[in-house]
Structures are given as structure tokens and as C-alpha cells.
C-alpha positions as CSV (number, residue, x, y, z in Angstrom):
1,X,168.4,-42.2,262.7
2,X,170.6,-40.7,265.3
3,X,173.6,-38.9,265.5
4,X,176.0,-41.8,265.6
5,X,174.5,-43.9,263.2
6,X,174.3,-41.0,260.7
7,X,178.0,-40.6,261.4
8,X,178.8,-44.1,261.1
9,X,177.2,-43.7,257.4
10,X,179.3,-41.1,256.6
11,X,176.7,-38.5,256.1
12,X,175.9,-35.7,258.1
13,X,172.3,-35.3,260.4
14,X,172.7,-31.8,259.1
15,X,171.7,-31.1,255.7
16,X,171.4,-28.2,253.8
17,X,168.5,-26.6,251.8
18,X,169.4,-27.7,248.4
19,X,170.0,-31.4,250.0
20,X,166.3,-31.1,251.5
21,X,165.0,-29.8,248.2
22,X,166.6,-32.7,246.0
23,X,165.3,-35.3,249.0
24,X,161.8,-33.9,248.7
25,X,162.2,-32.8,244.7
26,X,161.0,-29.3,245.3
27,X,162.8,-25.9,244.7
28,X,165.2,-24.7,247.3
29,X,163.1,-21.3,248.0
30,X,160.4,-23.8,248.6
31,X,162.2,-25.8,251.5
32,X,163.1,-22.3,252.5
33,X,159.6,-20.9,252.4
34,X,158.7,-23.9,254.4
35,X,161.0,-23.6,257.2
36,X,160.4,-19.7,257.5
37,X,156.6,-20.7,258.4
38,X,157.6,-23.4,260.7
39,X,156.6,-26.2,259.0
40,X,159.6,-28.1,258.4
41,X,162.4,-28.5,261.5
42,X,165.7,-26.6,261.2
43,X,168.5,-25.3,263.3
44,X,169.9,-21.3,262.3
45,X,173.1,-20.8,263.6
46,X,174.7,-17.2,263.0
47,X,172.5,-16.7,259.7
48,X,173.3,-20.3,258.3
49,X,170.2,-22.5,258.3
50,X,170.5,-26.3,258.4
51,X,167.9,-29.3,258.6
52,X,168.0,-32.5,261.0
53,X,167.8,-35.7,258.4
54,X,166.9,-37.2,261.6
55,X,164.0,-34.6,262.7
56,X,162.6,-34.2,258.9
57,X,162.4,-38.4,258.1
58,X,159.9,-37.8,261.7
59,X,158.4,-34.8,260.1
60,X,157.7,-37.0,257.3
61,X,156.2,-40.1,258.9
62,X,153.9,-37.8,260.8
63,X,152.8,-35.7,257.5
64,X,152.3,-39.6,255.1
65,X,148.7,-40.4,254.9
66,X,147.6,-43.4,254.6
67,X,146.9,-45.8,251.3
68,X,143.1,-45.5,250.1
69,X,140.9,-48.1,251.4
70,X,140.3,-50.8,248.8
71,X,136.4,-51.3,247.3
72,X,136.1,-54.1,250.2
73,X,137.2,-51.5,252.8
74,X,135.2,-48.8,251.9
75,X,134.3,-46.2,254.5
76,X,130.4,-46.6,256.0
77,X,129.4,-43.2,254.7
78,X,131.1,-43.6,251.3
79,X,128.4,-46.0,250.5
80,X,125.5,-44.1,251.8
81,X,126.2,-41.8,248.9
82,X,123.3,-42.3,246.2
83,X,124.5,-41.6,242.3
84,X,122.0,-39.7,239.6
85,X,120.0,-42.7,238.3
86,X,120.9,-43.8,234.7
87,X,117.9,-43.3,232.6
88,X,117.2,-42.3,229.2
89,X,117.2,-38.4,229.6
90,X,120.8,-38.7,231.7
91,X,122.3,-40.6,228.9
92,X,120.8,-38.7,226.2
93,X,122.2,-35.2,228.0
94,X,125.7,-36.9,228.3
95,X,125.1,-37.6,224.3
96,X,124.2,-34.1,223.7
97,X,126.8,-32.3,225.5
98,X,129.3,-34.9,223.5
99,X,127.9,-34.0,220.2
100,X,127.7,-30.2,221.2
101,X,131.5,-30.9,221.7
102,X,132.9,-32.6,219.0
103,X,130.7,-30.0,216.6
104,X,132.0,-26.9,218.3
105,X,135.8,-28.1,218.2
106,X,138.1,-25.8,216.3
107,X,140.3,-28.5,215.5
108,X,138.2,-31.7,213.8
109,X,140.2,-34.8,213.1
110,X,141.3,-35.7,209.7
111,X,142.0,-38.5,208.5
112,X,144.4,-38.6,205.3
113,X,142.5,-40.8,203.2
114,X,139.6,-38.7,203.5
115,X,140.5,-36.4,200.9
């Protein structure tokens, strides 16, 4: 967006901190944290700092990753990866470590006809 069009809108290119925090839904001292180690564009002029809409919707496109590969798309080295074979002792360790937590729990569940 660029400086005419943002005018055209009737909103400014420059926004303020708490306009950048509600954008992103963070805390204000976070956008300011953010621009104080450079990570985020901003102008400071005479001690008041302000943020390009224009600059931070770039800032944004550059910092978006990309959507997960589906199970059809699935990287080359993702499926070289070998899982623990299922066999009788892994499923009877998951059972035991199950057991050993529903036993220990402080806080068994009642049922109110069971009393």
C-alpha cells in the first residue's frame, strides 16, 4: 500500500504502537521491545516512534511461512524416518505406564452412582 492509497482510505501509513499491537494482538511493550532490537520497521522522530502500515504488511509477508505439506507432499527425508516397531513389549510398556498413571492419580473419577 503506498502513501496515496493509504491516504485515499482515510487512514494513516503511520501507525502507532498500540495500533501495531492490536494489528498483531500482542502487548504494546512487545511491539516496542520488537522495534528497539530492530526487528520490526519504524520511523523516531524527536522521541515519538511510529510504524509504516506499508513497511510492516512487507515485514509480514517476508516473516509468513508457508502451509504444511499435505501427507501426499511429504518431504523426501520425512519418510526416511523409521518409527519403534509395534510389538508386544512396546504396547504392553504403553499399558504399564497407563496403569502406573491412572493408579498414582490423586484425583480418581467418581461416578455418583457408585456409592
Amino acid at each position: 500500500m503506498d502513501m496515496k492509497s493509504a491516504g485515499e482510505q482515510g487512514t494513516s501509513d503511520l501507525m502507532t504502537a498500540a495500533e501495531v499491537a492490536a494489528w498483531f494482538r500482542v502487548g504494546v511493550s512487545t511491539v516496542y521491545a520488537w522495534a528497539s532490537s530492530s526487528r520490526i520497521p519504524f520511523f523516531k522522530f524527536g522521541g515519538i516512534v511510529r510504524f509504516p502500515r506499508h513497511l510492516l504488511t512487507g515485514w509480514m509477508q517476508q516473516h509468513m511461512r508457508e502451509p504444511r505439506p499435505s501427507s501426499d507432499q511429504v518431504p523426501e527425508r520425512a519418510r526416511e524416518t523409521h518409527s519403534r516397531p509395534l510389538t508386544h513389549r512396546t504396547m504392553g510398556d504403553a499399558a504399564d505406564r497407563v496403569k502406573r498413571r491412572l493408579i498414582s492419580s490423586k484425583n480418581p473419577i467418581h461416578h455418583a452412582d457408585d456409592h
